[in-house]
Every structure is written in structure tokens, then in C-alpha cells.
N, C-alpha and C positions, 0 to 999 in steps of 0.2 A: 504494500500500500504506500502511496506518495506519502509525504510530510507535508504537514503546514505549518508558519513558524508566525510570530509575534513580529512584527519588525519592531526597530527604536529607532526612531529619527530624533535630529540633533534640536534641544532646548540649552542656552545660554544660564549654564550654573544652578539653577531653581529647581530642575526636573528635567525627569525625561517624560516626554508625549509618545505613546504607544499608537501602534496604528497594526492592519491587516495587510498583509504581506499579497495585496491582490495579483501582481506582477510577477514574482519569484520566480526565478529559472534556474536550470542545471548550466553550469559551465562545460562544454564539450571537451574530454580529453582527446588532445591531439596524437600524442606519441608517450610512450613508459622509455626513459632513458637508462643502462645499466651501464660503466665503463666494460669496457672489451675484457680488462684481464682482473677485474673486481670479483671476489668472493669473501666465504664467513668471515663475518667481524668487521669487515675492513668500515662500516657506517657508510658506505658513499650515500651523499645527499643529504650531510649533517648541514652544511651548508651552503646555498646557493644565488647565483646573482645573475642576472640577464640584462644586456645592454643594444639593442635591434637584433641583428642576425649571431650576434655570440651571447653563445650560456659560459657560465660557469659551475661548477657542483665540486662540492669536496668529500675526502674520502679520506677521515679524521686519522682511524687505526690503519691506512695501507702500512705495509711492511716492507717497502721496496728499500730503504734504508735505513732498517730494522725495525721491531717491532713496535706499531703504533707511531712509525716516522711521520704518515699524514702525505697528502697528495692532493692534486687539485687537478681536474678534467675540463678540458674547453671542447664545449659540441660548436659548430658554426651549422648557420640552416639553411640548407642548397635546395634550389626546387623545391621549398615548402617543408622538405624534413631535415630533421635533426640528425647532424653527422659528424662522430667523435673525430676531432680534429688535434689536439694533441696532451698526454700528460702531463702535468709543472710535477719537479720537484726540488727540492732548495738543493743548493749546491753543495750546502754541511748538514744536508739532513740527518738526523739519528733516532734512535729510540726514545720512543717516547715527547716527541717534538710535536705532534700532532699538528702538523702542517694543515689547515685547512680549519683551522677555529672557529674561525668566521672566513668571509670571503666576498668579493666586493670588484666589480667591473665598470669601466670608462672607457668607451672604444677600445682602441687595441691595447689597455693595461688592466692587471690584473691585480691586487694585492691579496695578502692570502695572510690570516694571524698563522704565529705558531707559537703557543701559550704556554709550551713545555721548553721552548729551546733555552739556552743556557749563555747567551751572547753576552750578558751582562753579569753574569752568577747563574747557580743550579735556580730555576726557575722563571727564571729573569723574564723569560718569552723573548718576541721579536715578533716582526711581519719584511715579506718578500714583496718586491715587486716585480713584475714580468710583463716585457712590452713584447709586441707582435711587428717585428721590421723583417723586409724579403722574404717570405713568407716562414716566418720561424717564430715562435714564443725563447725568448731569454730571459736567463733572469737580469735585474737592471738592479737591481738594489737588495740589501740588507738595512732592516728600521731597525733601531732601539734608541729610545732617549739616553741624551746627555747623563742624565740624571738617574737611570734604572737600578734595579738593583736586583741581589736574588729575590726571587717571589713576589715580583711584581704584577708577573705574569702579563705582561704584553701580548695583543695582539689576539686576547681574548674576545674583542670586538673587532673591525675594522672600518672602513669606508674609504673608497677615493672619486674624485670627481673632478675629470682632466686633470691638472698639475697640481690637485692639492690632496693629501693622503691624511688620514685620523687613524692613530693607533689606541685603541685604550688600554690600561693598565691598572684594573678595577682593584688589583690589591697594592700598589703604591702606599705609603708610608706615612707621606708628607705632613697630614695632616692629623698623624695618630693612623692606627692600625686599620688596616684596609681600607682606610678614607677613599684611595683611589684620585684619577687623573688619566688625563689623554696627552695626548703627542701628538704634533702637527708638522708634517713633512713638506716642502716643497717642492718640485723640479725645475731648476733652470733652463736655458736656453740649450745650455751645454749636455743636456740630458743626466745632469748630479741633483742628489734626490737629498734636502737637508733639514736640519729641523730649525723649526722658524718659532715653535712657540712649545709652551706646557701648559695645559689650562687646568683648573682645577676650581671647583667653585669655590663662591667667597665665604660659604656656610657651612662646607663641607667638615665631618668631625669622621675619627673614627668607626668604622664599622658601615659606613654610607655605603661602600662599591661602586665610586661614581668611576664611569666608564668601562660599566658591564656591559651597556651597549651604546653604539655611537651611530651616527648617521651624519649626511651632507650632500647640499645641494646647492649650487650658485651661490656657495663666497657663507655659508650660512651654516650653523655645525651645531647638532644636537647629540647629547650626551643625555644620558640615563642614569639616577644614583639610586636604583632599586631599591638597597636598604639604608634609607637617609628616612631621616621621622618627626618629619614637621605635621604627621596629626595622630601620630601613634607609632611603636615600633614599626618599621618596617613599610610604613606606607607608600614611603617613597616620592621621588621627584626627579627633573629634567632641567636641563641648562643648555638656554640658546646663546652661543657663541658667534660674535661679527667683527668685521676688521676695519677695524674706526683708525685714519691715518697713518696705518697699515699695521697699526697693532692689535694683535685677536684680543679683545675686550668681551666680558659677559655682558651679555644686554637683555637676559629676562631669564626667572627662574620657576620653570612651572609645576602646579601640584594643585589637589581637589580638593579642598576640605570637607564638602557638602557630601561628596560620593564614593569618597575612597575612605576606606580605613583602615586600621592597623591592622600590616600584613599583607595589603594589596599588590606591594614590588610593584604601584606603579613606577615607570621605567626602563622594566626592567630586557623592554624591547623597545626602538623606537624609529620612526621613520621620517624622512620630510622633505618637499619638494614647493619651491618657489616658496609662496608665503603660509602656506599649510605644514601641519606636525604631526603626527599621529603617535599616542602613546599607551602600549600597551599594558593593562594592570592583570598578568593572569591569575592570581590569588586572591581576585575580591570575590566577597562572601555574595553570596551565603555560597559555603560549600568548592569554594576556589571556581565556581563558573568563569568566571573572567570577564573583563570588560575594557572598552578600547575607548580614548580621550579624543577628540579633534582639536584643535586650537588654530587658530587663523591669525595670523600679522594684520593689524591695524593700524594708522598713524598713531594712536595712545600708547600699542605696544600689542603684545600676546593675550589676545581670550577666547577661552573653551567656547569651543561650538556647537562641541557636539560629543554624544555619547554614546557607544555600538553595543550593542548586543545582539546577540545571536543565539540560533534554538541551541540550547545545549541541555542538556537535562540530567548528566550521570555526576556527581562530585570528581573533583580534579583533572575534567576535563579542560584548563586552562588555558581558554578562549585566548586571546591575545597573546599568544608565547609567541607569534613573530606578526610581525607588518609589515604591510610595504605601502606606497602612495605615486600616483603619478596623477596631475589635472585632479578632474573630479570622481578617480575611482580608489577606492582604499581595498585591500585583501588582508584576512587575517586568519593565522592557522590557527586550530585544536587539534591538539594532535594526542589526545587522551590519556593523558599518563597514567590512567586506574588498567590501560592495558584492553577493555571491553569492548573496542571500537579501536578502527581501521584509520581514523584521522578526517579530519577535512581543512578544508579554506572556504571562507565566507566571504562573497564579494558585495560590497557598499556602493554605492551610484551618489553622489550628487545632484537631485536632479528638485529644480523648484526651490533650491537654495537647502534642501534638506537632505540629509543625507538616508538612504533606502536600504536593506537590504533586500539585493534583488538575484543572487545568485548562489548557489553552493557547488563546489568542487570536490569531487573524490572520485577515489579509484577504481576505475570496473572490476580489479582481480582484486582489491583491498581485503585484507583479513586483519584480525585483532591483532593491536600493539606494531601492525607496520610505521607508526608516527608520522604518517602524511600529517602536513604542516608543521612539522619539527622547524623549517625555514621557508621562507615567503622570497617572492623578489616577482617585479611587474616590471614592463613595457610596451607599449602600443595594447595589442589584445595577445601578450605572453605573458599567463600568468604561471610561474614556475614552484614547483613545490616540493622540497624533499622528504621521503618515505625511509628515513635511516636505519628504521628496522625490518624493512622487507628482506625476505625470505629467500628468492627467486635463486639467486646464490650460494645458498649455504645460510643460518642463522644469523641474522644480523649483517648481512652483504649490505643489503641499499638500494634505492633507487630513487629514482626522479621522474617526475609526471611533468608533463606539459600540457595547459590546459588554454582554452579560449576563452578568455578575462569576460569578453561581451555576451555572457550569458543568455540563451534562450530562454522568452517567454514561457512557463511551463503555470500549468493549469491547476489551481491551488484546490477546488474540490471535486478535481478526477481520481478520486482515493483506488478505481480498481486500475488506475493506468491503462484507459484504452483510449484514451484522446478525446473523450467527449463524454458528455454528461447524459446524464440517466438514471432509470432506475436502479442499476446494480452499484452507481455511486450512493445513493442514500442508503441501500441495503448494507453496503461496508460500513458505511458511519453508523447505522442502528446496531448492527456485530461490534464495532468496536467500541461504540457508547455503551451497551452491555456489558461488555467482559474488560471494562477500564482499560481499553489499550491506548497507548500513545499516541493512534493516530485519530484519536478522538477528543482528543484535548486542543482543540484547535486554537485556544487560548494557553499556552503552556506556563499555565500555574499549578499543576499537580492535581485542582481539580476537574471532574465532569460534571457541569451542571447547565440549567439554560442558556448563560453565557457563549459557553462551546454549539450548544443545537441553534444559535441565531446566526452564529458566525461562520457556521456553514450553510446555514439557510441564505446568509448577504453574498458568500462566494458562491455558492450556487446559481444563482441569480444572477451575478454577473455573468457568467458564463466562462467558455475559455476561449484565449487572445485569435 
């Protein structure tokens, strides 16, 4: 039987306004990506990044420079499909480097964390970079700040966007124990890759983890300090970074008092493009469902726009554990850490000034605990998703899905899925309103009651698109 889901469109700090999900569609899988010589263990698809015609996906535990060295896979897409085009791997990779922490694409460059490597002290981390000239991937650089140390762990986050690269280094010291900090890299004309700045917020104290996750877009750099507690342990917050005179200066520091509470790790993923940010809280209550932040640049400065939810219904399926944003569409995994489901990606619309959920993504072969949406990453209509624990391989091999962002219209009360409406659709919603199945809660508040029989009575009635 189909689903039908609650949408939550965006209200300005007061609330969220609910609305009926009349639109909602499947996002098309295009292609299941696996690297060519990936098997057990190796995670391929912990993280992934797409920039027009090149992917990226990483492959945390490969072994090719001992165990758990870490590897990074570039598909390019010829004639419409996806075609592995070549392996990164660092030039000092080793055991335990976990080359592919994070990972992050800008035309033909590549950076890639490795939150094990040792460049600074045992733990210290680093990130690679790797440009594409004559038609060959090199690597072009070695990151670590000035300033590292062991167990900083570098490169646990990453991001680059043309000539300007973000390392984070979520356990830094600076500020008291794991306060955390990011790195900002440059490229010259000369093709030399240098550090230009270390941010670190101005509130930041011990135990924060600011720059667990980082993002960047046009000259604009958002960091995550997931466990920072401006309204409870762990509530968390983000810091937008800009380059006033050409020095990277903080210029807003964001968090939710009204809707987030202790323990939310907003932050603790984050995304942003032009004057939009999106921030993921996968541990707000009740029950770690999760829930995603919008915020939009204004001449006064940063305010929430908006607020995402999506049908999720099992505890710890922790909705917003990655984002991504391009224009007006946002995508966010679940990628179900209770293990009882196969993952998904939720995709958001902009439309009417509001934000919609109007799509969902998953796997046709998906089975329990493959973690589709472990990592997100969007462009044009590629919406990219990794599956770290798929099977196809060996346990825990990996994969990658590629999906069609511009989700088709699908038909919210064709519960027996034959395209069109009928009697055997109210017969499934009378069986399910019966025997309290899920697909009868069309309002998913846990109960059945008249509520749920109007509000397939209003999609009924509408009909399908």
C-alpha cells in the first residue's frame, strides 16, 4: 500500500503550519553505483558529493593501503549513465586513515577528509586534494593547519568551492577540550593550496565539536557545533563565516530556542547555497525523529524560515543526519539507525514561498540497515545518496543510488497502487483503518480516528494529478 505523509511547511520561529501532502511523489532511481573492485566492509558510499556530470562516493574502510586506509571513487556521466572513471588514493595513505570522511567536489577538484591520518601527531587527521588536468585525477595537495595537533582529527568534515577549501577539526583544543575549529585553505594562481584563516566561534567552550560538519558556497562558510548548549546540553548551533576586507570574520551564529532542545545536535549536519542554510537536528525529540532548520540571509542578517519534517514514524530514525540545498530544493536522509528500514531521502520544493515536501527516495533492492541517506549531495535533478551498509558485496560493501531530484507527481489516496481511484482504494483504507495499520493514519500522529477518514475523504476527492 502507498504512504501518505503530513507535510510541514516553513512558519518564521512561532510554529510550524501542517498541511496535506496532496502532490507527493517518488523520486525515480536512475542507476545503483558499486566501485568495480569494492567488497565487505570497505563502507563505499559513507560519503558522497556531485558537481554536473562528476560524482564522487567514498569508500571509508578500503584496504588498498592497509586496513581501513579509505579511498575515494569518481563516476563521470557519458550518454546519461554513470561511469566509474577513476580511484583517489592519498599518496601516504595507511591504516586506519580513513581516507574519505567526508568528501566534497568543485568541477574538476576533489577534497576528501582523512580523520585518522597522522600528518600533525597520531590522530591529527588531514584532507587531500585532487584536480583533474589531461585527463588524469592527481593528487594536488596535502591540508593540515598550522596549528593541529594529535586528535584533532581533521578532515572529519570537508567542503570546497572552486579555490576555496574548509577542513574541520571538530576535536581541536583551543578553546578547552573538543571545543573544535575549521581550516580554510586557499589556491593560488600558481596552483599552491595555503591556509589563509582558522575560525573558531567566539562562544565556542569545550565539549561544542564545532566543525563536525562544515559547508560552503560563494565566499560564505557554514560550520556546525552539534554539541554547543545554548538551550540545553547538546542542543547545538551553527556559525556563518564571511570575508569582510579579506579577512574571514563570523557574521551570525544560528540556533532555535522555540524548537530545538537538549540533545537535538542541531548542526550536526549542514548545508548552504547562495543566501539559504539548511541545518540538520537528527536527535530532536520526541524519540530522535529528526528535524531540519531553513534560514535565509536578509539585509538585518540570518532568520529561520522554515522547519522540515518528514513521515518518519520508528524512534532513531534520525531525519536530518545529512542535507544538501541547491535554489529552491533541499534533500534530507534517514537513514534509520534502529537498523528496521532500508533508509531514505526526502525531497523539499520551495514553491509559493513555502517550503513542501513533495518527494521521497529509496531503493528498489533496499533491505534493513543498508543506511540509504547515511550522505546527501544535489545538483541540477542529481540527487545522490549513499547506502554504506549495503550488502550487494559482501556485508557492509556499499553503495550509491542515483536518483531524479524532480520527483513525480504520485497519487496520495491510490492506497492499492493501480493508478487511479476507486472502490478497492476505500476498501484498503477500511482494512487498514480496522486493523490500525500505518497506512491509515493519514494524519501520522499514532492515532486513527475521524481526522485520518476526512483526510482521505479531501485526497480522494481531489483525485490523482
Amino acid at each position: 500500500m502507498a504512504r501518505t505523509r503530513l507535510v510541514v511547511g516553513g512558519l518564521v520561529m512561532i510554529g510550524v503550519q501542517p498541511g496535506l501532502a496532496l502532490a507527493q511523489g517518488v523520486c525515480e532511481e536512475r542507476q545503483k553505483l558499486i566501485g568495480a573492485d569494492v567488497r565487505a566492509q570497505d563502507t563505499f558510499g559513507f560519503g558522497v558529493g556531485v558537481d554536473g556530470d562528476l560524482l564522487v562516493c567514498s569508500s571509508l574502510w578500503d584496504d588498498d593501503r592497509g586496513l581501513n586506509a579509505g579511498s575515494v571513487y569518481v563516476f563521470e556521466r557519458r550518454g546519461g549513465a554513470w561511469v566509474e572513471q577513476s580511484k583517489l588514493l592519498a599518496s601516504d595513505g595507511a591504516a586506519n586513515h580513513n581516507l574519505g570522511r567526508s568528501v566534497s567536489i568543485s568541477g574538476g577538484r576533489v577534497i576528501a577528509g582523512a580523520s585518522g591520518a597522522s600528518i600533525a601527531g597520531a590522530g591529527s587527521g588531514g584532507a587531500y586534494v585532487f584536480e583533474f588536468a589531461d585527463g588524469v585525477w592527481t593528487q594536488a595537495a596535502r591540508l593540515s593547519g598550522s596549528s593541529a595537533g594529535p586528535n584533532d582529527r581533521q578532515g572529519w568534515s570537508v567542503a570546497i568551492d572552486g579555490a576555496i577549501a574548509v577542513v574541520g577539526a571538530h576535536r581541536d583544543d583551543d578553546r578547552g577540550t573538543d571545543s573544535g575549529a575549521a581550516y580554510v585553505f586557499e589556491r593560488d594562481a600558481d596552483g599552491v593550496w595555503t591556509q589563509t584563516a582558522k575560525l573558531i566561534g567566539e562562544d565556542t567552550s569545550a565539549g561544542d565539536e564545532f566543525g563536525h560538519a562544515v559547508a560552503l558556497h560563494a565566499g560564505t562558510i557554514l560550520v556546525g557545533a552539534h554539541e554547543a548548549d545554548p538551550f540545553g546540553a547538546d542542543s547545538g548551533a551553527a556559525y556563518v563565516f564571511g570575508r569582510e576586507q579579506g579577512v574571514w570574520v563570523q557574521q551570525a551564529k544560528l540556533s532555535v530556542e522555540e524548537t530545538t532542545s537538549p540533545g537535538s545536535h542541531f548542526g550536526r549536519a549542514v548545508a548552504i547555497h547562495a543566501d539559504r542554510a539548511v541545518i540538520g537536528a537528527p536527535f530532536e525529540h520526541p524519540l530522535n525523529y529528526g528535524a531540519a532548520y531553513v534560514f535565509e540571509r536578509q539585509e538585518s542578517g540570518w532568520t529561520l524560515a522554515s522547519k522540515l519534517l518528514a513521515d518518519v514514524r520508528t524512534a532513531q530514525e534520525w531525519f536530518a543526519s545529512s542535507v544538501a540545498i541547491e535554489g529552491d530544493r533541499i534533500v534530507a536522509g534517514s537513514f534509520f539507525n534502529t537498523g528496521t528500514e532500508p533508509g531514505s531521502v526526502f525531497v523539499f520544493d520551495r514553491r509559493d514561498g513555502v517550503w513542501t515536501l513533495v518527494g521521497e527516495a529509496q531503493a528498489s533492492d533496499g533491505v534493513n540497515a543498508d543506511g540509504l541517506g547515511r550522505a546527501v549531495a544535489l545538483s541540477g535533478e542529481s540527487l545522490v545518496a549513499g547506502a554504506n551498509q549495503d550488502d550487494d558485496r559482501g556485508s557492509n560493501a556499499g553503495s550509491v543510488y542515483v536518483f531524479d531530484s524532480a520527483c513525480a507527481p504520485a497519487c496520495a489516496a491510490d492506497l492499492d497502487d493501480d493508478g487511479t481511484l476507486g472502490f478497492g482504494d476505500v476498501l484498503a483504507f477500511l482494512v487498514a483503518f480496522s486493523e490500525g495499520l500505518p497506512e491509515a493514519d493519514i494524519i501520522p500522529d499514532g492515532r486513527f480516528d475521524a481526522v485520518d477518514v476526512n483526510a482521505f475523504l479531501v485526497l480522494f476527492s481531489i483525485g490523482c494529478p
